[in-house]
C-alpha positions as CSV (number, residue, x, y, z in Angstrom):
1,X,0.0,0.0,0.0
2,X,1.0,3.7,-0.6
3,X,2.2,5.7,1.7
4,X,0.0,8.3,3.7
5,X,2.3,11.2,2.7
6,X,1.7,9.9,-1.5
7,X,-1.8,9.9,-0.8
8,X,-2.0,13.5,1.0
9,X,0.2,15.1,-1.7
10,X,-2.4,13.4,-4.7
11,X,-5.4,14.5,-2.3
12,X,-4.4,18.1,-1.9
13,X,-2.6,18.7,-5.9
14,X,-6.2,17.0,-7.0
15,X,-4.0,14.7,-9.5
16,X,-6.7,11.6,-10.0
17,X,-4.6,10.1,-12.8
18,X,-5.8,9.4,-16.7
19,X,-9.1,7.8,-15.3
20,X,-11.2,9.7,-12.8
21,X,-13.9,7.1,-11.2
22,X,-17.3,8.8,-10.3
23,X,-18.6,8.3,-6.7
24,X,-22.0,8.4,-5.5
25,X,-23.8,7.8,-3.1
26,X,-27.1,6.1,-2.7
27,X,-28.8,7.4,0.8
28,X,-32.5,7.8,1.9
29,X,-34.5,9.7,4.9
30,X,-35.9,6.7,5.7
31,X,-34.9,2.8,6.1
32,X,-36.9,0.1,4.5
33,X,-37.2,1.4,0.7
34,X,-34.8,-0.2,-1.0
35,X,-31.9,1.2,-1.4
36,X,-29.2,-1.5,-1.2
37,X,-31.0,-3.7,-3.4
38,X,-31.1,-0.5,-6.2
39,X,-27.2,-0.5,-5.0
40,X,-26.7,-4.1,-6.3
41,X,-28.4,-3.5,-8.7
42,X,-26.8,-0.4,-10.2
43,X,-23.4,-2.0,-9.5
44,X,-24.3,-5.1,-11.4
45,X,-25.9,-3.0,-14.5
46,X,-22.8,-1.1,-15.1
47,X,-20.3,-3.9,-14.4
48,X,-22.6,-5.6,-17.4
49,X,-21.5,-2.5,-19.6
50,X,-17.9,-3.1,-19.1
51,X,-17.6,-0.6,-16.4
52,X,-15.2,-1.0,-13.4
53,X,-17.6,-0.7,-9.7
54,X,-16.2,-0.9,-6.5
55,X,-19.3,-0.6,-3.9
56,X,-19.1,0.2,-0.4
57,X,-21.3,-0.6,2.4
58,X,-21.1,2.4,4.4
59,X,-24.2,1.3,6.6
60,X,-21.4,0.9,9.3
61,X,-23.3,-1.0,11.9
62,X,-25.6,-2.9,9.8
63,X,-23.9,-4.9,7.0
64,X,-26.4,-5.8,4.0
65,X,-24.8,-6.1,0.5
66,X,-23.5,-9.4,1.7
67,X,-25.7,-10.2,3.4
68,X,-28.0,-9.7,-0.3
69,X,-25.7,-11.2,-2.2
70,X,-25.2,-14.6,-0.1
71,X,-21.4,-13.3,0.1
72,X,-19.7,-14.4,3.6
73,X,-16.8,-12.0,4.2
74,X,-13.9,-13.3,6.3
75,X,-12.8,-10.0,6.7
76,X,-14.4,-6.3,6.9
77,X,-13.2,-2.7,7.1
78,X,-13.0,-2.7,10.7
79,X,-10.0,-5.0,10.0
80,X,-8.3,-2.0,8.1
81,X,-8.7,0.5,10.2
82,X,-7.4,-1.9,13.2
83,X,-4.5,-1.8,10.4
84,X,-4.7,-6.3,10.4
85,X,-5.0,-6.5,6.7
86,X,-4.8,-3.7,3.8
87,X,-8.0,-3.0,2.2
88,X,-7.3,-5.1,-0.7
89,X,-7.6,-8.2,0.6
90,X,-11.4,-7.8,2.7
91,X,-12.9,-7.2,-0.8
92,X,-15.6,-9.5,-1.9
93,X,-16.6,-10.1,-6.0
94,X,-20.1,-9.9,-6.5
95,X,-22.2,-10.5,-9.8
96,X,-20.6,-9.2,-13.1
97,X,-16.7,-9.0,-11.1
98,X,-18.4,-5.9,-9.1
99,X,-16.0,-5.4,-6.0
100,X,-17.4,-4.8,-2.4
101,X,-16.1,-3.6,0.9
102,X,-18.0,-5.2,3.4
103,X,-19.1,-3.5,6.8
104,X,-19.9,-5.1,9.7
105,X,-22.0,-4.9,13.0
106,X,-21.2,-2.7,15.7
107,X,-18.4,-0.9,13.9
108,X,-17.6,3.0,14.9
109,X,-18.8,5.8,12.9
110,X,-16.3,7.0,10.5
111,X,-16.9,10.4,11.6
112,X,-15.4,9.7,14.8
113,X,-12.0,8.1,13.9
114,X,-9.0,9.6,14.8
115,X,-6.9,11.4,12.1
116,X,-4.6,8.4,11.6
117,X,-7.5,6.0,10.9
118,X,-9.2,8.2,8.4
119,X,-5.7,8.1,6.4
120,X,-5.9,4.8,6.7
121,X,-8.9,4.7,5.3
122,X,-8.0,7.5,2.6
123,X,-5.1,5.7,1.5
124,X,-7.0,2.3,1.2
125,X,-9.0,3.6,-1.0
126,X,-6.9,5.5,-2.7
127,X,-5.1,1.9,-4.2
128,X,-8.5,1.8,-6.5
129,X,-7.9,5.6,-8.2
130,X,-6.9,4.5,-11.4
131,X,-8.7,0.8,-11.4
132,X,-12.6,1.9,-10.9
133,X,-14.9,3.6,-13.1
134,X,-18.0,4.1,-10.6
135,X,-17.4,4.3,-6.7
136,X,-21.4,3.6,-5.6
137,X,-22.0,4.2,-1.8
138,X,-24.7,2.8,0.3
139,X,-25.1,4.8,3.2
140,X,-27.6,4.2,6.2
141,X,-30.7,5.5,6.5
142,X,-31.6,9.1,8.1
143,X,-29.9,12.3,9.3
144,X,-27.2,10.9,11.3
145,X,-23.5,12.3,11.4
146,X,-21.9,9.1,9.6
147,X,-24.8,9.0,6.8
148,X,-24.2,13.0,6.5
149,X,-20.0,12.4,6.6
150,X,-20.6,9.8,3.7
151,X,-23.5,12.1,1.3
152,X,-21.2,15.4,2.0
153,X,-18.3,13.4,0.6
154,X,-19.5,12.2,-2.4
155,X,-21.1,15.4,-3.7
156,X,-23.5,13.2,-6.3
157,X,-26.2,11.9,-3.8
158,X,-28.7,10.1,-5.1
159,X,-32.0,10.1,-2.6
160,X,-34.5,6.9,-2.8
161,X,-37.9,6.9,-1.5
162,X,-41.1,5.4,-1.9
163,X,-44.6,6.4,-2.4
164,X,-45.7,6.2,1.4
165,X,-45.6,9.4,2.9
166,X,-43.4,9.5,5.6
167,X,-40.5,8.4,2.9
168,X,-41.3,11.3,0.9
169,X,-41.4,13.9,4.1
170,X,-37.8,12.0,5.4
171,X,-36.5,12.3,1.8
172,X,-37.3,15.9,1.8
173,X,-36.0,16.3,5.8
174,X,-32.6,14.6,4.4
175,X,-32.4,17.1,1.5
176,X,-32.9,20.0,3.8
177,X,-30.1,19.0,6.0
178,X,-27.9,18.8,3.3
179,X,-28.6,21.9,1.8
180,X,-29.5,23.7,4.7
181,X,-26.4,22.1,7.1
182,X,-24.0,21.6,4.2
183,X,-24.6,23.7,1.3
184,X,-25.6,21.0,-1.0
185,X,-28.0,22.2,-4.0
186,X,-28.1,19.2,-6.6
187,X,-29.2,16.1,-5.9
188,X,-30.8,12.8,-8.0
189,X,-34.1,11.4,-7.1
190,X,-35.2,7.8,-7.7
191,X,-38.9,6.6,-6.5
192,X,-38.7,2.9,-5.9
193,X,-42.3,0.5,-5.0
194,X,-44.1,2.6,-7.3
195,X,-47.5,1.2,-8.1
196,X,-47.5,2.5,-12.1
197,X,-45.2,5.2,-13.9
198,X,-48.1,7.6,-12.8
199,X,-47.3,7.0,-9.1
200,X,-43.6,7.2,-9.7
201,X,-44.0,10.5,-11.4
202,X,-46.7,12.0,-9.2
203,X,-43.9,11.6,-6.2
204,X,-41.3,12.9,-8.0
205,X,-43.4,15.8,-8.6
206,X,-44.5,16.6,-5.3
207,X,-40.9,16.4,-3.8
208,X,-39.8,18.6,-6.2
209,X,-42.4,21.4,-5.8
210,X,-41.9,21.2,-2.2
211,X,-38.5,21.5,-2.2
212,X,-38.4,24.5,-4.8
213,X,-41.2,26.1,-2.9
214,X,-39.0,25.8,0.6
215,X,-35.6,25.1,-0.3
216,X,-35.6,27.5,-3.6
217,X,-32.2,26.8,-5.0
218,X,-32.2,22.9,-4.9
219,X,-32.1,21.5,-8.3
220,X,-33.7,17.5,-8.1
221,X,-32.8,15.4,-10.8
222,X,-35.4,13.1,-11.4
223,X,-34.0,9.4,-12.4
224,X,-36.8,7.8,-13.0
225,X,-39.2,5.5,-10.9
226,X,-39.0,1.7,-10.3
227,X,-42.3,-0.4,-10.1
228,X,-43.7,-2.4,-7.5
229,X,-42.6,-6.3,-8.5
230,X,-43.3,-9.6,-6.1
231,X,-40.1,-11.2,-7.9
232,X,-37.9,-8.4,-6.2
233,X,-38.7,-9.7,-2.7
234,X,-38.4,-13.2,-4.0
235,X,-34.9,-12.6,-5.4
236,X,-34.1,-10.8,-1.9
237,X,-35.2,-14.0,-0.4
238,X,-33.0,-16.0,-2.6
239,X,-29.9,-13.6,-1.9
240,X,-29.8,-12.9,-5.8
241,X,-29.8,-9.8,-7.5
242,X,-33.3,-9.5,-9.7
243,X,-31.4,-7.7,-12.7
244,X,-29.6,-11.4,-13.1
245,X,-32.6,-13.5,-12.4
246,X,-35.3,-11.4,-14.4
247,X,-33.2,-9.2,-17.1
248,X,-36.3,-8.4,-18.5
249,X,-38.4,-7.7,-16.0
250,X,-40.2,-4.4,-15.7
251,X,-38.2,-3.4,-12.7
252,X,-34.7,-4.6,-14.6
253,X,-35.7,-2.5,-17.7
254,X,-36.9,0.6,-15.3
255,X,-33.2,0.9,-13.4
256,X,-31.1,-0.1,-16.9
257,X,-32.8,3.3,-18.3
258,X,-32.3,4.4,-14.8
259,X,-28.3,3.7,-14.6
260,X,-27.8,4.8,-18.6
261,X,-29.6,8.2,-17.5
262,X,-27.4,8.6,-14.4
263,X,-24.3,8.3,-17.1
264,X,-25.3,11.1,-19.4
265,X,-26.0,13.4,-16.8
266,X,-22.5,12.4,-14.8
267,X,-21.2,15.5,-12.8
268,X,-18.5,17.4,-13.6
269,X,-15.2,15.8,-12.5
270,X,-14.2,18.3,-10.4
271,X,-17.1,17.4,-7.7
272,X,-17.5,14.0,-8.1
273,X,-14.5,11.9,-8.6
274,X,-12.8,10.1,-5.8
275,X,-9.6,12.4,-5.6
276,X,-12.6,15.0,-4.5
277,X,-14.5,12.7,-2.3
278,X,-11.3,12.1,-0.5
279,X,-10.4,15.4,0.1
280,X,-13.8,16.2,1.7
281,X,-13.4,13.3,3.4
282,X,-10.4,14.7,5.5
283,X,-12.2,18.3,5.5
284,X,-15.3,16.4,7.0
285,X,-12.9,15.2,10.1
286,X,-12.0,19.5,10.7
287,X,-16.0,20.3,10.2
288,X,-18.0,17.2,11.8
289,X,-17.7,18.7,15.1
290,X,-19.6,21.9,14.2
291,X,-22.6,19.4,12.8
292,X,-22.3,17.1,15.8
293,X,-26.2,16.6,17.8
294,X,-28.2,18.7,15.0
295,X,-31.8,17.3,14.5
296,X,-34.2,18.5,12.2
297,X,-38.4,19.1,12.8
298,X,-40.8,17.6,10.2
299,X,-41.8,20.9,9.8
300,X,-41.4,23.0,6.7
């Protein structure tokens, strides 16, 4: 592994090499609506286009790509950061040669290592800079510091939700605390369990209006929606990924157009590659403290 000095001086001169992978990260207000299966998903879809995906489960004290997957790690990120193993050798291959850094239970948040483990963690990742393409993150669920530290990060967030409405009013109370707490203004929208294309685009319109009418400078880019389909839970019973087992499915055809929009709308380089997520990665260690303890009313 490189040194933590390399990887400070490539953080801070912004020098990503001749490939610059895009990371983003997959988050929701609330838990429950999908979002590590659209992870897997994703991950598998682009791997199937030729593109290089490194996921990571950054729902710290609840591992679940795995866990999805029917993937038994011998070894997870908590064993990097306790410096037993480089980062390397805890990943798992997934579906299509995706890669995955597994989580585990109880782990720390991120937010709250020392200095010296978020290097470590820096300069793990930073062995992947000219190997990956797409860098997807699946964060946990709400407004807590570690699933802030994570969205903040990776600049491109994509927001999930679902058609019952306490997912949309947590979507919208996550978007407010990232604009409002962080200064994010763009963000990517994805409706997942809708019941038609209707549904989908009915939600998508209603979080959008509310957050123009409250948030005014917040630009939502809407994805597209993802329908309501009984063979989803079946392939999250079977620990298989329903792109693989039902390529033509509705919901398979729904995230493919999904995953090719994401790519033609990719973010400028300069706020979305991993050089840039680990730079606010080490910038997030200096700020956390002034976001530590802040909670947000339901209220408009």
């Amino acid at each position: 592994m490189k040194d933590q000095a390399h990887t400070l001086r490539k953080i801070f001169e912004g020098s990503s090499g001749p490939a610059s992978p895009q990371v983003l990260s997959v988050t929701s207000g609330k838990g429950g609506v999908g979002k590590t299966s659209i992870v897997v998903n994703m991950a598998i879809i682009l791997a199937a286009k030729g593109k290089k995906v490194l996921v990571l489960d950054a729902d710290l004290g609840l591992a679940n790509i795995d866990v999805m997957l029917g993937l038994t790690p011998r070894y997870n990120i908590q064993h990097v950061l306790d410096g037993l193993c480089p980062l390397e050798e805890i990943l798992l291959e997934g579906p299509e040669g995706i890669r995955i850094i597994p989580a585990s239970s109880g782990i720390q948040e991120l937010s709250e290592l020392t200095r010296e483990q978020q290097l470590c963690l820096m300069n793990s990742l930073d062995y992947f800079d000219e190997e990956i393409d797409y860098m997807l993150i699946d964060t946990g669920a709400g407004i807590s510091r570690n699933v802030m530290y994570f969205n903040t990060a990776a600049q491109r967030i994509l927001v999930v939700c679902t058609p019952e409405p306490t997912s949309i009013t947590d979507a919208y109370a996550l978007i407010k605390v990232l604009r409002k707490q962080y200064g994010i203004k763009r963000f990517d929208l994805v409706v997942n369990n809708a019941s038609s294309k209707v549904e989908g685009d009915q939600v998508a319109r209603q979080l959008t209006l509310v957050c123009e009418r409250f948030l005014g400078d917040v630009a939502l880019e809407v994805l597209g929606s993802i329908p309501t389909d009984r063979n989803i839970t079946e392939c999250i019973k079977g620990q298989k990924a329903f792109v693989g087992v039902h390529p033509r499915g509705e919901a398979a055809v729904r995230l493919e157009k999904i995953v090719s929009r994401l790519e033609q709308t990719s973010r400028d380089a300069s706020s979305g590659n991993l050089q840039f997520f680990l730079r606010r990665m080490l910038l997030n260690q200096v700020k956390g403290s002034n976001h530590a303890g802040y909670s947000i009313s339901r209220s408009y």
